[in-house]
C-alpha positions in Angstrom: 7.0 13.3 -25.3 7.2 15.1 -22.2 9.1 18.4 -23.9 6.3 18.6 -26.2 3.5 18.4 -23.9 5.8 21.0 -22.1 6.4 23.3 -24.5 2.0 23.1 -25.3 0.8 23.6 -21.3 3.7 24.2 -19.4 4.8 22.5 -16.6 2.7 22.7 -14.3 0.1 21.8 -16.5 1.9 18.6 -16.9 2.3 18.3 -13.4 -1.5 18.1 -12.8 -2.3 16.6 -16.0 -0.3 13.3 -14.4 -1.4 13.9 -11.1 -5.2 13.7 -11.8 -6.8 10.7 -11.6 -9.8 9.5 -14.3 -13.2 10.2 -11.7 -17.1 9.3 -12.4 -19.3 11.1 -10.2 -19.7 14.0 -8.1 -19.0 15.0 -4.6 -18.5 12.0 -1.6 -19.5 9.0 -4.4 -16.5 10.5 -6.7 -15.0 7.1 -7.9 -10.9 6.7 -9.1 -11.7 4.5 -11.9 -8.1 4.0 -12.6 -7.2 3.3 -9.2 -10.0 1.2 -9.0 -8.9 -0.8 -12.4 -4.9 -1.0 -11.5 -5.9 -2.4 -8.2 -8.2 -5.3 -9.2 -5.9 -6.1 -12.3 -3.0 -6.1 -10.1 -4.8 -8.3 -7.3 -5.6 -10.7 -10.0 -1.6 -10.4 -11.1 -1.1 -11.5 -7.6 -3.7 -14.2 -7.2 -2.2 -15.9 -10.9 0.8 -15.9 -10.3 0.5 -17.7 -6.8 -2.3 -20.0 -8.3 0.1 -21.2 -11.7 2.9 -21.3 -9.1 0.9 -23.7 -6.8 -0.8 -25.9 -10.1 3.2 -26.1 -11.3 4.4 -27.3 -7.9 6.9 -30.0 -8.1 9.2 -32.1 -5.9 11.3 -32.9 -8.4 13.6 -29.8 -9.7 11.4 -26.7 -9.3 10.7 -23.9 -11.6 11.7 -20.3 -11.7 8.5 -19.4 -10.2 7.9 -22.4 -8.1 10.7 -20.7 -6.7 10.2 -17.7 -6.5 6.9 -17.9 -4.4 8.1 -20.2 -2.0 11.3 -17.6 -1.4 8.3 -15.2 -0.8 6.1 -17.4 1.3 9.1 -18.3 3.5 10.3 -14.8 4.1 6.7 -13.5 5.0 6.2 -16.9 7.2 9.5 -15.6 8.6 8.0 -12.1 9.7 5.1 -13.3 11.0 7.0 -16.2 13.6 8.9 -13.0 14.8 6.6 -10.5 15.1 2.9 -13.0 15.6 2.5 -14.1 19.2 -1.2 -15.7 18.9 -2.6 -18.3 17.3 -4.1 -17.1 13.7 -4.6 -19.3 10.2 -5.5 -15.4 8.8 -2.2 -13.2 9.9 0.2 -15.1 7.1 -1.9 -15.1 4.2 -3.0 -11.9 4.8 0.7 -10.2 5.3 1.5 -12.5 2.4 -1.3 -10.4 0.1 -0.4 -6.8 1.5 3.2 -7.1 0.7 2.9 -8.6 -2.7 0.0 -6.3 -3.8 0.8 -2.7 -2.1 4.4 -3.9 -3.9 3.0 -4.1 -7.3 1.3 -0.9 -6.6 4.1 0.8 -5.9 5.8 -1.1 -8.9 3.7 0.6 -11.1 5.9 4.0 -10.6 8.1 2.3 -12.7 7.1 3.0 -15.9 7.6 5.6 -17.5 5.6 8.9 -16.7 4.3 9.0 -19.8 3.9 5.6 -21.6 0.3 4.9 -20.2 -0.8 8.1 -20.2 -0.3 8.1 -23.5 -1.8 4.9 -24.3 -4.9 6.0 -22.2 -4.8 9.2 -24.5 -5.1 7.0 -27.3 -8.3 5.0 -25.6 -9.8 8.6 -25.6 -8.7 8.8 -21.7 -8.1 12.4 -20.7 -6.7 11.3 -17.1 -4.6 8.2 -16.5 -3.2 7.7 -12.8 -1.6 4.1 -12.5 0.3 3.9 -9.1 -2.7 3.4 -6.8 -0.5 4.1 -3.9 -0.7 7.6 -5.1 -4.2 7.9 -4.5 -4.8 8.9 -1.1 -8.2 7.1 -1.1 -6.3 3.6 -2.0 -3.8 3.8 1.2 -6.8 4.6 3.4 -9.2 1.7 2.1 -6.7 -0.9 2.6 -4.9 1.1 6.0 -9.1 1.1 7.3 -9.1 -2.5 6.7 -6.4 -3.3 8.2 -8.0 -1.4 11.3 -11.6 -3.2 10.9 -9.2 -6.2 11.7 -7.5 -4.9 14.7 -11.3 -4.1 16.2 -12.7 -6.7 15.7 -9.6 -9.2 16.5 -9.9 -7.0 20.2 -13.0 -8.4 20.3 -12.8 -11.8 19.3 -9.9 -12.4 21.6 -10.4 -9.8 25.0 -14.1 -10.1 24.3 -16.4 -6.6 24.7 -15.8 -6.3 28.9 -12.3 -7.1 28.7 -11.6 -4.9 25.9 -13.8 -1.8 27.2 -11.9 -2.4 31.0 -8.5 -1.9 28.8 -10.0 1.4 26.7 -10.8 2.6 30.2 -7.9 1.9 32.7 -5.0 1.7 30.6 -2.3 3.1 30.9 -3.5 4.6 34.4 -5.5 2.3 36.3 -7.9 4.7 38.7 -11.5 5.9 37.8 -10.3 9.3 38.1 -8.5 8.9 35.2 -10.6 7.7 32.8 -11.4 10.2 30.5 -7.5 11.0 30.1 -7.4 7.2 29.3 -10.1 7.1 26.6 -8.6 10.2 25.0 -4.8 8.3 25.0 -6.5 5.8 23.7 -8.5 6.9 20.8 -5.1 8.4 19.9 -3.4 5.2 20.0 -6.1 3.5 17.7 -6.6 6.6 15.0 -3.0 7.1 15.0 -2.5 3.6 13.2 -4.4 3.8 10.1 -3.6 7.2 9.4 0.1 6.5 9.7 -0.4 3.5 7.9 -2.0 5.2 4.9 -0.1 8.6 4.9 3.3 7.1 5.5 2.4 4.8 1.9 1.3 7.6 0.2 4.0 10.5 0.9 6.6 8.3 0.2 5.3 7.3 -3.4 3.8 10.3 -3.8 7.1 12.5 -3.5 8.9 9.9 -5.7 6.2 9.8 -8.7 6.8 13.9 -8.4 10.7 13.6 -9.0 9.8 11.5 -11.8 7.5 13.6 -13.4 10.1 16.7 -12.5 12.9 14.6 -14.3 10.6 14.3 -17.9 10.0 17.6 -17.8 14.1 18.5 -18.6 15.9 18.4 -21.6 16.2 15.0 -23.3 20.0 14.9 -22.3 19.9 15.2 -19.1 16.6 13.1 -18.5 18.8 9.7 -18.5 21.7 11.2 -16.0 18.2 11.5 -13.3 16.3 8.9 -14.2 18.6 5.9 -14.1 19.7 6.7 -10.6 16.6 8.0 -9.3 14.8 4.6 -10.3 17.1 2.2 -8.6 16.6 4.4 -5.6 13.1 3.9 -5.8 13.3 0.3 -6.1 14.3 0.0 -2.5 11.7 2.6 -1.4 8.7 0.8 -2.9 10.3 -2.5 -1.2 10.4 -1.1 1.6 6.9 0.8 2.0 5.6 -2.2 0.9 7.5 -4.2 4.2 7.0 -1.6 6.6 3.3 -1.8 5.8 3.2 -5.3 6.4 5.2 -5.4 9.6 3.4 -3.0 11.0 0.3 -4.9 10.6 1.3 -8.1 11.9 2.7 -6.3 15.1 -0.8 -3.8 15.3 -2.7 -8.1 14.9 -0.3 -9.3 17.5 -1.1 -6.6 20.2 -4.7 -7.3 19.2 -4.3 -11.0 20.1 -2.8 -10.5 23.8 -4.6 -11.4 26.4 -4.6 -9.6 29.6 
């Protein structure tokens, strides 16, 4: 599939073709309707397969995915008792639901390049993107959320005095130094979303690209890349997916203390 769409546009042709997403509208209000669709229908993945797990829940002998969820609630639980230090009913459902769905966003880069998008060709689709962590404007809406937290968890917890008295005399407590303190400061806070968001969608990014560079060789050699290449990738989509969620239990935690 991919030598004859090749051989018809070339390669980079093929390159863009994959790496444009399906839009409706114009300008700002431009709206990724495929990263919009694989995001919702992979939420709900997520919320049904925690919901059947919870229906089937047994103390007898449990199931498969009885199992499986509570290996995954325990190993999240276990992130948050080591990185949490407030008090928060929100913090392990929440790192629960970013590391299960960012990972079955990032899951999605294991298809094949061009099964989809050739299924969506067949729905009369001209663009199909389906790894929404390869849409810049996915990492961002769920890295900015993140950050809505952090604000307003500062606020909750320090209060609006407490918090302003830490934008303005931290790290260097002296009026003098003030301005130099807001300026680290507004750093420090823009730094973390953008990280968040960029560091998610470089990494799959670069690794859909390889993929797409692999199906654009000769049929031969396309298994010698691939096979490797994917198993690689399985520990790099496991991983963005942790680092993301670590990250914003320990960004929550700060937001929690005190001082």
């Amino acid at each position: 599939m991919a030598t004859e769409t090749h051989a018809a546009e070339g390669a980079t042709g093929y390159i863009i073709h994959h790496l444009t997403p399906l839009t409706a509208g114009e300008g700002f209000w431009t709206l990724h309707l495929d990263t919009l669709f694989f995001s919702a229908f992979l939420g709900g993945v997520f919320v049904w397969f925690f919901k059947s797990a919870a229906d089937k829940a047994t103390s007898d002998v449990p199931g498969l995915a009885q199992n499986f969820a509570e290996m995954l609630i325990e190993f999240v639980d276990t992130q948050v008792k080591d990185s949490f230090h407030g008090k928060s009913e929100l913090i392990a459902p929440l790192a629960l639901t970013i590391f299960c769905w960012i990972f079955l966003w990032n899951l999605m880069d294991m298809f094949p390049v061009d099964l989809l998008s050739t299924v969506g060709a067949m729905m009369g689709l001209e663009y199909l993107r389906v790894v929404p962590s390869t849409d810049l404007n996915a990492t961002f809406a769920i890295s900015i959320s993140v950050f809505c937290l952090i604000i307003f968890y500062n606020l909750k917890i320090k209060g609006l005095w407490h918090f302003s008295k830490e934008l303005l005399f931290h790290p260097f407590d002296h009026p003098l130094l003030i301005p130099f303190n807001i300026l680290l400061n507004f750093v420090e806070y823009l730094a973390k979303p953008i990280s968040l968001a960029l560091r998610l969608f470089g990494n799959l990014y670069a690794g859909e690209l390889i993929f797409i560079l692999i199906a654009l060789l000769p049929w031969g050699i396309q298994p010698l890349l691939s096979f490797p290449w994917a198993v690689f990738h399985i520990l790099i989509i496991t991983l963005q997916a942790f680092i993301f969620m670590v990250l914003t239990i320990v960004y929550l935690s700060m937001a929690h203390e005190d001082h």
